[in-house]
N, CA, C and O atoms as a GROMACS GRO file, in nm:
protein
  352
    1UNK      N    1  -1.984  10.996 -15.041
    1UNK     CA    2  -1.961  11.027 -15.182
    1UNK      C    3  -1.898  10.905 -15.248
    1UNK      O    4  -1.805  10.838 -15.203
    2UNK      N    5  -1.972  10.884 -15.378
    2UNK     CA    6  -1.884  10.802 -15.466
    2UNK      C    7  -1.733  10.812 -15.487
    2UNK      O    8  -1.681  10.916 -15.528
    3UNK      N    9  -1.644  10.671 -15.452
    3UNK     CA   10  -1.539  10.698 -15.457
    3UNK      C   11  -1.488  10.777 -15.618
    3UNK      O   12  -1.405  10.867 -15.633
    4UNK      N   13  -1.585  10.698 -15.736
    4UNK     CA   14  -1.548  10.753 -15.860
    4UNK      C   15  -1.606  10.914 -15.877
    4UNK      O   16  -1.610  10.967 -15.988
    5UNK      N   17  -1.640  10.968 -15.783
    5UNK     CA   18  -1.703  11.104 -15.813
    5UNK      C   19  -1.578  11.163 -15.784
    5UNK      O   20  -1.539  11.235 -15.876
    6UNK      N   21  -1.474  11.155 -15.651
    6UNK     CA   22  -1.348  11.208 -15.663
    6UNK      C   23  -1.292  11.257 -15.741
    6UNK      O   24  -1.274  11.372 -15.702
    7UNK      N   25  -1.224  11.236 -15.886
    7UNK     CA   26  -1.141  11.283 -15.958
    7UNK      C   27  -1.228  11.359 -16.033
    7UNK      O   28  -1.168  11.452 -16.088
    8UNK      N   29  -1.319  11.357 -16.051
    8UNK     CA   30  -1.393  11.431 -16.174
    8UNK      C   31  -1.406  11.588 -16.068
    8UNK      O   32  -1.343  11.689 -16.097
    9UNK      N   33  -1.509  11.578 -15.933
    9UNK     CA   34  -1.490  11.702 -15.828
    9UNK      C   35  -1.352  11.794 -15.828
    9UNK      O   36  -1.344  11.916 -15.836
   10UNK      N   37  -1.243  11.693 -15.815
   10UNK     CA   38  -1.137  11.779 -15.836
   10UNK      C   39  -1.145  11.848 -15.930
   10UNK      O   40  -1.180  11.966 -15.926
   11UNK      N   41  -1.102  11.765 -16.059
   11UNK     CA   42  -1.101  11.816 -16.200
   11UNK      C   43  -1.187  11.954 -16.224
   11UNK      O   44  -1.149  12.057 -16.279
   12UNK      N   45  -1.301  11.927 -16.173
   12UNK     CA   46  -1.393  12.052 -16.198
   12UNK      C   47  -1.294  12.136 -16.125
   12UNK      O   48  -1.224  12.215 -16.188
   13UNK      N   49  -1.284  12.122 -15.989
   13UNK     CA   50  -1.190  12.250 -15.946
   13UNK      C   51  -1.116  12.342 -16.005
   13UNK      O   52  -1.124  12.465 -16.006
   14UNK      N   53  -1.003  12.229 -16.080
   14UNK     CA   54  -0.881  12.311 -16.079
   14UNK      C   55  -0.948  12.375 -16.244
   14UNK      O   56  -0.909  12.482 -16.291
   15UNK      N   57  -1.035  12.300 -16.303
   15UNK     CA   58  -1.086  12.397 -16.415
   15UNK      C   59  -1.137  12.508 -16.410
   15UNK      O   60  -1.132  12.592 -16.501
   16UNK      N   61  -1.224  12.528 -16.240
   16UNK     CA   62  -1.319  12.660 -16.217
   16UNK      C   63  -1.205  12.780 -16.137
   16UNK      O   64  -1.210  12.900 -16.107
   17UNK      N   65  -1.119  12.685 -16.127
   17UNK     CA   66  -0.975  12.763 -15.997
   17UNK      C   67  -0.903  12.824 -16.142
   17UNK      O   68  -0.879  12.944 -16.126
   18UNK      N   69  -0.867  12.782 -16.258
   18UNK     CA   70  -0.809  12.824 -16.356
   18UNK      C   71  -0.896  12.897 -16.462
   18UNK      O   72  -0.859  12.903 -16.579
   19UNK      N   73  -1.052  12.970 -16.404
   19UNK     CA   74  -1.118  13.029 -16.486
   19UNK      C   75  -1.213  12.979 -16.597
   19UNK      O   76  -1.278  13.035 -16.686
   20UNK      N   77  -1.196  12.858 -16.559
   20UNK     CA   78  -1.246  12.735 -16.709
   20UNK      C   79  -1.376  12.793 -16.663
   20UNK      O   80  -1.365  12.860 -16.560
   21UNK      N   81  -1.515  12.782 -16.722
   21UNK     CA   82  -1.638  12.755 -16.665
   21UNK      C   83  -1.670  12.611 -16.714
   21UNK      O   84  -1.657  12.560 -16.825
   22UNK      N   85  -1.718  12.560 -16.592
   22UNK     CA   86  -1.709  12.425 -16.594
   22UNK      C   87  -1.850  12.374 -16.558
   22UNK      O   88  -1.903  12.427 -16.461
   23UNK      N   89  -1.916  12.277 -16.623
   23UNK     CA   90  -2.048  12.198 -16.549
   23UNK      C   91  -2.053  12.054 -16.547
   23UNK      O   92  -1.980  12.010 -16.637
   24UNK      N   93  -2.105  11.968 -16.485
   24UNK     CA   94  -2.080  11.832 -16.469
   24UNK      C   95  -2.268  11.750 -16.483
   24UNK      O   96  -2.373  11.765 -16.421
   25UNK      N   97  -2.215  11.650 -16.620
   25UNK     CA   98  -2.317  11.611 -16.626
   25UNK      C   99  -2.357  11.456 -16.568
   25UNK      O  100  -2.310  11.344 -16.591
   26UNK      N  101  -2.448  11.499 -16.497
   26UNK     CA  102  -2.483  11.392 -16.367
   26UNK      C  103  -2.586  11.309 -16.401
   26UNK      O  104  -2.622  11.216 -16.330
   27UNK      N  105  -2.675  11.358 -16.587
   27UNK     CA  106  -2.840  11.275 -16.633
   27UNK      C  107  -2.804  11.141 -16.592
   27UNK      O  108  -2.895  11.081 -16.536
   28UNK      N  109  -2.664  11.062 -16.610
   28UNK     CA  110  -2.663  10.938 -16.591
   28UNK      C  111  -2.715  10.864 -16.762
   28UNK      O  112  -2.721  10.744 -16.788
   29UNK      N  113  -2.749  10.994 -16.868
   29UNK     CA  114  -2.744  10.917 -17.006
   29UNK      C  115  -2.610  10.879 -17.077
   29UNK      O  116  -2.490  10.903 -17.062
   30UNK      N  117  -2.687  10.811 -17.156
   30UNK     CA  118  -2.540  10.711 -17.202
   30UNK      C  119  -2.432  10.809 -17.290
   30UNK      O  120  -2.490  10.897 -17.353
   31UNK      N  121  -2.282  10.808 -17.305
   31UNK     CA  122  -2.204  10.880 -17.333
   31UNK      C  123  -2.263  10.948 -17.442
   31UNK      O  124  -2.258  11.071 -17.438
   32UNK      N  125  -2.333  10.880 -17.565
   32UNK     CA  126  -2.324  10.901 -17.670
   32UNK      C  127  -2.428  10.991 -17.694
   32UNK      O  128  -2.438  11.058 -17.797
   33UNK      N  129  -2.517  10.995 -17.584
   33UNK     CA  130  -2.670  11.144 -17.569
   33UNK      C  131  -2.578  11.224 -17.505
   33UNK      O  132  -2.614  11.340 -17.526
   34UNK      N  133  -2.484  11.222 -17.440
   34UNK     CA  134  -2.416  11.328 -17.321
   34UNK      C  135  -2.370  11.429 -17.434
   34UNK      O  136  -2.395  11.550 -17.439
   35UNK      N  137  -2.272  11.321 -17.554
   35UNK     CA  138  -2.202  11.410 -17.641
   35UNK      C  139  -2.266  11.491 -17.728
   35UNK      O  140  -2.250  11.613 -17.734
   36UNK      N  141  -2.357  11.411 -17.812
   36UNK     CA  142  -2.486  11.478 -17.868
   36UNK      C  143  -2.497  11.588 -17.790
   36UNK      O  144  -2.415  11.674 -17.824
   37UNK      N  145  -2.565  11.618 -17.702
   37UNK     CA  146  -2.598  11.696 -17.589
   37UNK      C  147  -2.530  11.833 -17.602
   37UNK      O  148  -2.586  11.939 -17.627
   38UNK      N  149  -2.381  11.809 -17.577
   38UNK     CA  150  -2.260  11.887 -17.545
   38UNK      C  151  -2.278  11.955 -17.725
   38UNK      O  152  -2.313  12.072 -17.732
   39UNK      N  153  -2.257  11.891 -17.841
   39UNK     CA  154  -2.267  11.932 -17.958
   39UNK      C  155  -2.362  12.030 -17.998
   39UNK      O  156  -2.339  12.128 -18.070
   40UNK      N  157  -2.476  11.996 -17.947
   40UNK     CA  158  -2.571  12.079 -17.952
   40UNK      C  159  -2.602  12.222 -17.898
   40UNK      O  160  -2.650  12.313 -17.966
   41UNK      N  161  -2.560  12.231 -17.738
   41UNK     CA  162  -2.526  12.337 -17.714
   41UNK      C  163  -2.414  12.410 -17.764
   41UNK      O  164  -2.389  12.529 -17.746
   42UNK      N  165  -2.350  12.327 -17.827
   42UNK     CA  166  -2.170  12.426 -17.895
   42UNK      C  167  -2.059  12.461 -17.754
   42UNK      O  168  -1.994  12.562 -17.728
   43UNK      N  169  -2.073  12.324 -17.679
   43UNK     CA  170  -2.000  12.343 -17.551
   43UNK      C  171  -1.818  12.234 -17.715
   43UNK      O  172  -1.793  12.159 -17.810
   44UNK      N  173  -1.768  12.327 -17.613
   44UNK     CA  174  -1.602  12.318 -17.706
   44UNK      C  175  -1.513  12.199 -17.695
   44UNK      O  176  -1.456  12.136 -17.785
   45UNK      N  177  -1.515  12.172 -17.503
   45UNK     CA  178  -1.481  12.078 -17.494
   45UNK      C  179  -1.476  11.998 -17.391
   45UNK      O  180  -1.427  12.042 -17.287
   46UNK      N  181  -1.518  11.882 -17.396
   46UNK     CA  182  -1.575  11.761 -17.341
   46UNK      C  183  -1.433  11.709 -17.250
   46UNK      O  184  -1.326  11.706 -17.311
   47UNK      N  185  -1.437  11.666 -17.099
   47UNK     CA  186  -1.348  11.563 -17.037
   47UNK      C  187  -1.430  11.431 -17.005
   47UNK      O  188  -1.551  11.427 -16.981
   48UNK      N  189  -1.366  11.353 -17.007
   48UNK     CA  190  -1.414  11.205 -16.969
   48UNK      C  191  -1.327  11.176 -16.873
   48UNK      O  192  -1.213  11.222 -16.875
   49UNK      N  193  -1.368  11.100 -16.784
   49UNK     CA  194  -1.320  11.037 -16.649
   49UNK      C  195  -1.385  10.906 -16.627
   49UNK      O  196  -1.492  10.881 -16.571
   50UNK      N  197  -1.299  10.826 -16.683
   50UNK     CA  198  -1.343  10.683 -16.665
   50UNK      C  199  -1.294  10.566 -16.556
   50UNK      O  200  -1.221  10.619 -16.473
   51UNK      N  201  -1.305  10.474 -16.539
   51UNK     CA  202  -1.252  10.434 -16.438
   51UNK      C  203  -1.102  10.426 -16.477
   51UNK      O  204  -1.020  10.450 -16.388
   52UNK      N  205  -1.043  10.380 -16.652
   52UNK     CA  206  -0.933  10.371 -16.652
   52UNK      C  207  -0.836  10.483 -16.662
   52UNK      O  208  -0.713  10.484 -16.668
   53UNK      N  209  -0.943  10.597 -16.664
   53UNK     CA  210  -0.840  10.703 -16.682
   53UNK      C  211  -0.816  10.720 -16.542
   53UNK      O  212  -0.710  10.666 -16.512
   54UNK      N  213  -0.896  10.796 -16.405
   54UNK     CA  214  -0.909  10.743 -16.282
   54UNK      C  215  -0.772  10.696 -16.208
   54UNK      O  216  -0.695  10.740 -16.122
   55UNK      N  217  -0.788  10.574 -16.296
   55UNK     CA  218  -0.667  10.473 -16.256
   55UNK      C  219  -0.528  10.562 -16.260
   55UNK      O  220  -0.458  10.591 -16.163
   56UNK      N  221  -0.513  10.589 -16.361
   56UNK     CA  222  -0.387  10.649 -16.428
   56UNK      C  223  -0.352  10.796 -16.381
   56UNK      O  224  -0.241  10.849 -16.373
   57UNK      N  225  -0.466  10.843 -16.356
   57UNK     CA  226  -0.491  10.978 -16.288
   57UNK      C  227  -0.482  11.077 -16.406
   57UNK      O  228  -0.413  11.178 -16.401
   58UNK      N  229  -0.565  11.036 -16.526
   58UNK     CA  230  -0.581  11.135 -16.658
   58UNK      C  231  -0.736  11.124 -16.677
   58UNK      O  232  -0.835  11.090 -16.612
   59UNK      N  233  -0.696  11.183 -16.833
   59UNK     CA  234  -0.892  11.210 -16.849
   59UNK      C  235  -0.898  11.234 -16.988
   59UNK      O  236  -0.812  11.297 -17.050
   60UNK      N  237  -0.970  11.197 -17.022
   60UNK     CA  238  -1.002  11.199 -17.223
   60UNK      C  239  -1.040  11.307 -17.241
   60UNK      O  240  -1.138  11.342 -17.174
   61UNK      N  241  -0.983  11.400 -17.331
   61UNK     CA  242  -0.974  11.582 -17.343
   61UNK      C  243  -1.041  11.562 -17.482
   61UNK      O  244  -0.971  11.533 -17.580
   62UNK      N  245  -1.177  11.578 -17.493
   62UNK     CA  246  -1.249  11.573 -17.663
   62UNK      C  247  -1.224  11.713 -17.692
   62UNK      O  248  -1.192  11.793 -17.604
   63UNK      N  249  -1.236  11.741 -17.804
   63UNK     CA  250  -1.268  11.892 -17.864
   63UNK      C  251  -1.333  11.900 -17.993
   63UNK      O  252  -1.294  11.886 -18.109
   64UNK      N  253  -1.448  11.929 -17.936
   64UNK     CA  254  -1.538  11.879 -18.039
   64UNK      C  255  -1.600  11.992 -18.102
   64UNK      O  256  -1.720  12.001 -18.123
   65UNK      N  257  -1.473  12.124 -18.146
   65UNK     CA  258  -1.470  12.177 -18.297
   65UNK      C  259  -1.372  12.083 -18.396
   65UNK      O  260  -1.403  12.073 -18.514
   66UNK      N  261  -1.270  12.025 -18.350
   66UNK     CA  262  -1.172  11.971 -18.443
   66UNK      C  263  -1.191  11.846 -18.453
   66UNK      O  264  -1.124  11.782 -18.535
   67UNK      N  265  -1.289  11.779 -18.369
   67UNK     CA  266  -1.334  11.620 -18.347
   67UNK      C  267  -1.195  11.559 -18.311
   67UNK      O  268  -1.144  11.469 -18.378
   68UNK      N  269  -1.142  11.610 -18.212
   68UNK     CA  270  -1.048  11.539 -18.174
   68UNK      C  271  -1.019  11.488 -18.023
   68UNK      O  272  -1.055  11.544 -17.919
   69UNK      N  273  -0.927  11.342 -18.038
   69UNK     CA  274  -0.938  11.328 -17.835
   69UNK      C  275  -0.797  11.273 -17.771
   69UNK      O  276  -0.755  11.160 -17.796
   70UNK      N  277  -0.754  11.332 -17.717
   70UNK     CA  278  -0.612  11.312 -17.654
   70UNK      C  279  -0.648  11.227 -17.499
   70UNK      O  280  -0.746  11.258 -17.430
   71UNK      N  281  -0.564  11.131 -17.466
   71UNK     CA  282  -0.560  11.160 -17.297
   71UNK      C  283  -0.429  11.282 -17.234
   71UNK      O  284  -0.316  11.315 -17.270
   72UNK      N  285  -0.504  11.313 -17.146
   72UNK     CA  286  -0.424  11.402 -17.096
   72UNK      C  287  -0.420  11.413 -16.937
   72UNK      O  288  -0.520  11.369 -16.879
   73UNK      N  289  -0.304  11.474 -16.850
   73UNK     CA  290  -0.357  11.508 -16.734
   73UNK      C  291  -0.416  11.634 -16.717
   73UNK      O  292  -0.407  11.724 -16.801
   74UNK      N  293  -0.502  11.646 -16.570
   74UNK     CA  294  -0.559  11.751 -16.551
   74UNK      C  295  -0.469  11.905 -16.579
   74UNK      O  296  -0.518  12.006 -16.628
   75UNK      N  297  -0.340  11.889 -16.535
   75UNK     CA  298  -0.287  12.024 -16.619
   75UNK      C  299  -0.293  12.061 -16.756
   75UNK      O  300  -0.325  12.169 -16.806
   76UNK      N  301  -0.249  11.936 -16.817
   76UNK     CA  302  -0.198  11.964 -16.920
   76UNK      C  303  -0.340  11.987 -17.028
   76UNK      O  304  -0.322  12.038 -17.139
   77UNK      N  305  -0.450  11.954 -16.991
   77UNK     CA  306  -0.587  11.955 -17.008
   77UNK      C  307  -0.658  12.124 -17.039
   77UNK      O  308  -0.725  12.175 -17.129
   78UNK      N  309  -0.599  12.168 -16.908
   78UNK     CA  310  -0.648  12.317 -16.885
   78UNK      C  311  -0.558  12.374 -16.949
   78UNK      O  312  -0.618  12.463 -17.009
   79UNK      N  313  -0.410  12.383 -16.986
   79UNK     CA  314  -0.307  12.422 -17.062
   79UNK      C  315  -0.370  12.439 -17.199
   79UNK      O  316  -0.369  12.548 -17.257
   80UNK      N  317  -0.440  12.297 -17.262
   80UNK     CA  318  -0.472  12.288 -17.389
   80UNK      C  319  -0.614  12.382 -17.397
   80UNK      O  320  -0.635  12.452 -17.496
   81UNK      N  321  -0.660  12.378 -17.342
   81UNK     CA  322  -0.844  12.430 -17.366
   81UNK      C  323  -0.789  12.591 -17.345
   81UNK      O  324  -0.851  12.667 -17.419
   82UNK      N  325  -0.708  12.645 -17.276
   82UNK     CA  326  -0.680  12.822 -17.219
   82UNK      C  327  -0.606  12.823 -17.368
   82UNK      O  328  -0.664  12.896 -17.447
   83UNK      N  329  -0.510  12.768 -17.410
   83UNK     CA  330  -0.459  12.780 -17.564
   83UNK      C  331  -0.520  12.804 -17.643
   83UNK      O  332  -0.517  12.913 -17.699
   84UNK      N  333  -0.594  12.712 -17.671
   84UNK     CA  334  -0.678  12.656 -17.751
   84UNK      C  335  -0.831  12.836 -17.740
   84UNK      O  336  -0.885  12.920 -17.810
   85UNK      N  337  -0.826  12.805 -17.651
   85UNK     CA  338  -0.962  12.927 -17.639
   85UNK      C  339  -0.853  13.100 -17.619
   85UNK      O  340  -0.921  13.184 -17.560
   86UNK      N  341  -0.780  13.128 -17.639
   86UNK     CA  342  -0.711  13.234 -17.616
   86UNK      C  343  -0.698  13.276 -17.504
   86UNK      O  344  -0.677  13.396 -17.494
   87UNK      N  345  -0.711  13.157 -17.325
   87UNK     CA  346  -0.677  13.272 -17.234
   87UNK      C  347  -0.563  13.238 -17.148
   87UNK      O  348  -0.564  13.205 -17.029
   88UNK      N  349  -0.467  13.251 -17.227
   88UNK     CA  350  -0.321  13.179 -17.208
   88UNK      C  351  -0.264  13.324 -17.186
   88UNK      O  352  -0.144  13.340 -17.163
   0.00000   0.00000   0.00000
């Protein structure tokens, strides 16, 4: 396994372990069709896992009803989206 596939596998975890429904997009198209993509279906909200987030051990939390993007860690991530979606 890709070492960079690591954090994102987790991530899905603790999102599907905390009820999130979660899917991971693997097309390999460029961010900006991914997001498109995500918009189109009316998916709420988008994580990014880049190498520098990775690094830091965070992840870019989009929410793309309010067009907005925080870094965040993986808790504090699922904290915001269960808020945010009422299942707090």
């Amino acid at each position: 396994m890709e070492q960079s596939a690591v954090p994102v596998l987790r991530t899905a975890a603790a999102l599907r372990a905390s009820g999130i429904r979660t899917s991971l997009d693997t097309s390999g198209r460029k961010l900006k069709r991914s997001l498109a993509s995500a918009a189109t279906q009316r998916i709420r909200f988008v994580l990014l896992i880049g190498e520098s987030e990775a690094a830091i051990g965070a992840l870019r939390l989009k929410d793309m009803a309010e067009q907005t993007e925080t870094v965040a860690t993986v808790e504090e991530a699922i904290w915001q989206i269960e808020r945010k979606l009422g299942l707090a």
